[in-house]
N, C-alpha and C positions, 0 to 999 in steps of 0.2 A: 635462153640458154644459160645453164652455172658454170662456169669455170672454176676451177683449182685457183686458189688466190693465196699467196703466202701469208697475209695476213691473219688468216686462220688460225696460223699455228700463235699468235700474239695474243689471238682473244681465247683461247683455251689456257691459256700462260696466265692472262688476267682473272680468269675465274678460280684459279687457287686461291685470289684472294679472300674468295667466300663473304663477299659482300661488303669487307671491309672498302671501297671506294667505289664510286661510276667510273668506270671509262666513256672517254667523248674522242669519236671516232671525226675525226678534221680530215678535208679531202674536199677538191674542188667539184664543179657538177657533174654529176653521168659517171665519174669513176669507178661507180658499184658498192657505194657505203651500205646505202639501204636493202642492195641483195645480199651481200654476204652476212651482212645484221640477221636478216630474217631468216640465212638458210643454217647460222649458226643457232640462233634457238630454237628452230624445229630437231635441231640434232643434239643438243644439247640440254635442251631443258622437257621438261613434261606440261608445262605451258608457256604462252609468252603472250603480253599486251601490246600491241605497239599504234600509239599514238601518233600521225602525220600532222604537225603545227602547220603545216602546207594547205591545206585539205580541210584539217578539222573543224567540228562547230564552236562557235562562240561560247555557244555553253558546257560543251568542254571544257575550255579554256578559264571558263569561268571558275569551274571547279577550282583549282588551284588557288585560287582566291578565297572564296567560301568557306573552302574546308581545310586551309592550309594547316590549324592549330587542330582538325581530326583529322585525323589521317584512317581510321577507321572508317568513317561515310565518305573519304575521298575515293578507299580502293572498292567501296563496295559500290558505289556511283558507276566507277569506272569497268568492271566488272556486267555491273546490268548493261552499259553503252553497248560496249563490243561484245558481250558474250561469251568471258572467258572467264574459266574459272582459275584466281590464282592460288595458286599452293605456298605455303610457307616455305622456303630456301628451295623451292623446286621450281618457280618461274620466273622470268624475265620480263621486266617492263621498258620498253625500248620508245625513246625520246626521239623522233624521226623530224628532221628541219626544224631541231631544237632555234636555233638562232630567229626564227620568224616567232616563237616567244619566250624570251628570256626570263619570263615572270617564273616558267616551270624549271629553268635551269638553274635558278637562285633556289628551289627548293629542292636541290641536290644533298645539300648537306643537312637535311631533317629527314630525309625520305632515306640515307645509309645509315643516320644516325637509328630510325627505327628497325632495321635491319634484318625485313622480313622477305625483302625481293632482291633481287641485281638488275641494274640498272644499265641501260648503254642509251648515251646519245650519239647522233650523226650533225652534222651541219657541214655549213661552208660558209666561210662569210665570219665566221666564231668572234673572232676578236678583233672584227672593226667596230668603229668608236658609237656607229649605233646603235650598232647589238648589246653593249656591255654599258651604257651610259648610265643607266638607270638600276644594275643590280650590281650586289656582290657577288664575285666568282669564287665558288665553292672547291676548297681545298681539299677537300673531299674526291676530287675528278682528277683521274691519268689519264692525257692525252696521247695519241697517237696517231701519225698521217699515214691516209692512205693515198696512193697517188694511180694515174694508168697504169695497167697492165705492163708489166717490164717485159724487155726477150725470154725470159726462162717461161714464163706465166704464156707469151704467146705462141711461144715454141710447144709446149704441152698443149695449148687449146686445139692446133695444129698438129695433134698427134706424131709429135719430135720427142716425148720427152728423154729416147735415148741417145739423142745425139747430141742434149744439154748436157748428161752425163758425162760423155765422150768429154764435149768441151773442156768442163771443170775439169776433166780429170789429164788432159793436154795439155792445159793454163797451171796445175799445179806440179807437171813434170817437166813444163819448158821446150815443151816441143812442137812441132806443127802437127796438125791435122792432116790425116790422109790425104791426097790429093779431091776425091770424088767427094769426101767430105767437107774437108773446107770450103767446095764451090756451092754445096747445097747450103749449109749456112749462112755464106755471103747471099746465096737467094734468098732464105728464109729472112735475114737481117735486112734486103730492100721490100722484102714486104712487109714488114713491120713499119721500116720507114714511112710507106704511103699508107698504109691501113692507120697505124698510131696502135695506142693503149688500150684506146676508148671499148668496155666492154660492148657495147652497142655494136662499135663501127665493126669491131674482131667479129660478133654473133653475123651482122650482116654479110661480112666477106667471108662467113663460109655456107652460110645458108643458103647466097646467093652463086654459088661455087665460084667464088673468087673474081666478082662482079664488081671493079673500081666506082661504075656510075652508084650503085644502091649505097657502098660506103660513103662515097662522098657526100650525098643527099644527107645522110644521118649528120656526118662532121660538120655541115653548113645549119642544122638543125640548131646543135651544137652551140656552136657558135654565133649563132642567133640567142641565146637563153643566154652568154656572157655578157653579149651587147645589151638585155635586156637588163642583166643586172646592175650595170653599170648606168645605166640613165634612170635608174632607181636612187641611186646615192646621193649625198649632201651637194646641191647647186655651185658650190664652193671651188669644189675642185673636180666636179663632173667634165668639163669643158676637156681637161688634160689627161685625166686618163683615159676618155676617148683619142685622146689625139697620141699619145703613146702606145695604145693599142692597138688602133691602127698603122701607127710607122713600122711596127715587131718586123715584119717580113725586109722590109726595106733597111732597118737597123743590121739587121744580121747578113743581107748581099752584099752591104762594106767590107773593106779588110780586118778594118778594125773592132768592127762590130759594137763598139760601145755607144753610150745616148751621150748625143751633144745635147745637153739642152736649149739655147739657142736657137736648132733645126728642126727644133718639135714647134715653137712658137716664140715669134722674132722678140728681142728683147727680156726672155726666161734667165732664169739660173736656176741654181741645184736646190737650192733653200727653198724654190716654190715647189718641187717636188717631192720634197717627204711625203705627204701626203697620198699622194700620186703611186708613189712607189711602197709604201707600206698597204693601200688596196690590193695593188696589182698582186704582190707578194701575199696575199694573206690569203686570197681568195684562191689561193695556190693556180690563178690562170698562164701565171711566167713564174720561170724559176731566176732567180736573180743571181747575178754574178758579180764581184767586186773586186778592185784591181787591190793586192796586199803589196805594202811600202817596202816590209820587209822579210821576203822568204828565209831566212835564220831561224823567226820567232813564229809562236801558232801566228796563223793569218787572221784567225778574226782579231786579235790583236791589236790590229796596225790596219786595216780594212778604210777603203778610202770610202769618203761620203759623196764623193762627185764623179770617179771611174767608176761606171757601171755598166755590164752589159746583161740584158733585157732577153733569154730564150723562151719560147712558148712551151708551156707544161706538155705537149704533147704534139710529135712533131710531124702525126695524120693531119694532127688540125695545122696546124703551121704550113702544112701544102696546100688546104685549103682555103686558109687565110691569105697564101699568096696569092692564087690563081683565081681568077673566075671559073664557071665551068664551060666555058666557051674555050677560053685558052687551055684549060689541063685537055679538051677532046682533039684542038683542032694543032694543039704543040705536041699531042701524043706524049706529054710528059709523062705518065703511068707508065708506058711503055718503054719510053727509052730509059728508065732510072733503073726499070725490070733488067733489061739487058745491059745498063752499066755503058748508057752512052748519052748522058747529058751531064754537059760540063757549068752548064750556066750559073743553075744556084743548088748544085748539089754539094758543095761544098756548106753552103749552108745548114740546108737539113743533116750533112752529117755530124758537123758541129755542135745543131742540138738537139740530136737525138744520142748524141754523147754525153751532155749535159741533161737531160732526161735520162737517159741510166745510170750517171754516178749519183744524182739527188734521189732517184729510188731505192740507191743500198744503203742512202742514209748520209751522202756527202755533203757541206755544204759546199757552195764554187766559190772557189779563189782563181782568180788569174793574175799574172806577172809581167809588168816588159819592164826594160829599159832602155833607156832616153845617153845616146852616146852624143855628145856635143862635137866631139872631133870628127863626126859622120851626118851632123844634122838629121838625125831619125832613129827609132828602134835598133840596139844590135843585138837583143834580146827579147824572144815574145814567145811566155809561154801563153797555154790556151787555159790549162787546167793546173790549179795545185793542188793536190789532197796532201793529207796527212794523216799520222795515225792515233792522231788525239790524246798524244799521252801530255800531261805536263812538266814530267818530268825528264821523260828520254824522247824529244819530239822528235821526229822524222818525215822529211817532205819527202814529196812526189810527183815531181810535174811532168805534166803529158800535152803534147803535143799532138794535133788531129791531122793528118794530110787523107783528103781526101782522093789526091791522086796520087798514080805509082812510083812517078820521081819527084822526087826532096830530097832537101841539105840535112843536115842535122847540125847545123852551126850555133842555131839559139839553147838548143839544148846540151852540146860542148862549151859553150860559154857559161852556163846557167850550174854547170858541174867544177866547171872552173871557180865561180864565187861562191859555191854555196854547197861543195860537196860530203864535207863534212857535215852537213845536218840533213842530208838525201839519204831515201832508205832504201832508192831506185827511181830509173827514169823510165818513162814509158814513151812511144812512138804509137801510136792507134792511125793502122794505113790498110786497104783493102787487100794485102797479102797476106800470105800465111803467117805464121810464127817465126821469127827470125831472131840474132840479138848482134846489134852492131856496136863494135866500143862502147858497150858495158853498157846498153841502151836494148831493153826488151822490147821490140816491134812486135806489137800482136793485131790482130785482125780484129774491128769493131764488134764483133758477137764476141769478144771475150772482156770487154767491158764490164760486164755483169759479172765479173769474175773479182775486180780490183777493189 
């Protein structure tokens, strides 16, 4: 099944360049890099090649070696292989799990420099240290991540897309949603929660008319091929990214949610995890969060190396990364988070599956507390800070997630109090409709996609 993917309109945008660069399409596994690759140059181009490093023969592979200094018996090689005739500035040669050989990616910038095709790679994995050890990374290459399936993409697979409409256009007059509408939404929004991003796990849950067991089967799939790639990587530091990828769920049922590291492996600190955490981060399977010193200034600024907290890229998988399938059948968790009556760890999954929609519009996470000594504890915690990236008129924005109906809004009256002058607006994300409290916009989690 194809779905509508926003990214589409990015690689249409990329091809005005007209051959001047490759684009190398970054995105962790099963996200839908190599369907939308492929269902763009059937629509776009009058041919296209596309080579699987996954898959291919050796002596393919070989090519690039052989005939790196012809590039004339490389495309006509590659041509008799697959069977496709290429046309001068009319096809596309598509680099598919480029990162399994680097040898073809280092020949990015001879192959634009001859400037008879356009070129797109896919990978995951791009810029860990054994993918890149051995070549030069061609300047020649604009990057761009693609990540799950956001709510707007699974609201349209879902045949909603006029109710995205509605939203946006609610979220940008400040008002709430009909009554009969906001309840569909907040339905539409817990099923996104259990389903996730994952184009797979979306095609299975409609295929299957809205069939939890066939999703989750696909998401343990899934997440079997993450596990797999991770006991693939340097013996070094394998040990620890398993063991932080396994903690993810239990990390995030905290209050606090951040990695001690200590409680990953007795006797750890933060310095044994660069490693650890520049994987996990790259291979885009968590989106990483990081506690800022100082909300004033931009936050990656002042970005701590050792506050960090750890969400799963995708938080269909993050339910099934908690549960076994014994406990989601026999807790009926699918069903009570459906009707909005499990309290256990759904403050979790809303958390990040909040943090999954602001890293899909392009956010990085910042989070905020502060440490009051006259109270021994937090008198300030935010969840989220964005900003709107200016360097010169910066402006914060920190949001607060409750996932249930009563809350204080003290941290975030405090948080207005030290730092209001550099706030461009606060936000409140709470399963109600649209409201605004003491100059505090409370919006309902499906308008998330809106910020």
């Amino acid at each position: 099944m194809i779905f509508k993917r926003k990214i589409y309109e990015k690689l249409l945008e990329w091809k005005k360049c007209e051959g001047s660069e490759a684009l190398m399409i970054e995105g962790a596994r099963r996200v839908g890099k190599s369907t939308i690759v492929k269902e763009f140059a059937q629509n776009e181009y009058e041919s296209f090649l596309l080579i699987d490093f996954a898959r291919t023969s050796e002596d393919v592979k070989s090519y690039f070696v052989k005939f790196n200094n012809d590039l004339n018996t490389l495309f006509m090689m590659l041509q008799n292989v697959y069977g496709v005739e290429l046309k001068e500035r009319k096809s596309l040669i598509i680099f598919d799990e480029v990162q399994r050989y680097p040898t073809a990616r280092e020949m990015i910038k001879y192959l634009v420099a001859d400037g008879r095709y356009d070129y797109i790679e896919t990978g995951s994995l791009i810029s860990i240290k054994e993918n890149v050890k051995d070549i030069v990374i061609p300047s020649e290459e604009r990057s761009i991540r693609m990540y799950p399936m956001d709510f707007e993409e699974f609201c349209i697979a879902l045949e909603n897309k006029p109710l995205v409409s509605y939203i946006r256009d609610c979220f940008s007059k400040t008002i709430p949603l009909e009554r009969a509408l906001h309840d569909k939404a907040m339905q539409l929004f817990r099923e996104y929660m259990l389903v996730g991003g994952m184009p797979q796990a979306v095609s299975a849950y409609i295929d299957s008319h809205k069939d939890f067991g066939a999703v989750d089967s696909i998401k343990r799939n899934i997440l079997s091929l993450y596990r797999e790639d991770i006991m693939k990587i340097n013996a070094k530091y394998r040990s620890r990214v398993i063991a932080l990828y396994d903690m993810i769920p239990a990390l995030l049922s905290k209050h606090e949610k951040r990695v001690v590291f200590s409680n990953i492996v007795d006797g750890t600190f933060s310095e044994q995890y660069a490693e650890t955490f520049f994987w996990l981060t790259d291979s885009m399977i968590v989106n990483e969060c990081r506690k800022t010193d100082n909300p004033g200034i931009a936050p990656a600024l002042n970005a701590s190396e050792t506050y960090i907290k750890c969400y799963m890229c995708d938080t269909g998988l993050l339910l099934s990364h908690a549960f076994n399938e014994n406990e989601l059948l026999e807790n009926e968790v699918y069903k009570q988070i459906l009707q909005d009556k499990l309290s256990l760890n759904e403050g979790m999954l809303y958390e990040n599956l909040i943090a999954q929609m602001l890293t899909a519009n392009g956010h990085k996470l910042f989070f905020y507390t502060r440490y009051s000594e006259e109270k021994h504890r937090n008198d300030i915690e935010i969840d989220f800070l964005i900003s709107n990236n200016s360097k010169l008129k910066y402006k914060s924005f920190p949001i607060e997630v409750k996932s249930g109906k009563r809350y204080t809004t003290k941290s975030l009256t405090k948080f207005k109090e030290a730092y209001g002058k550099r706030m461009g607006g606060a936000y409140i994300i709470h399963p109600k409709n649209l409201s605004i409290k003491d100059d505090i916009i409370c919006i309902p989690p499906y308008m998330t996609m809106c910020l």
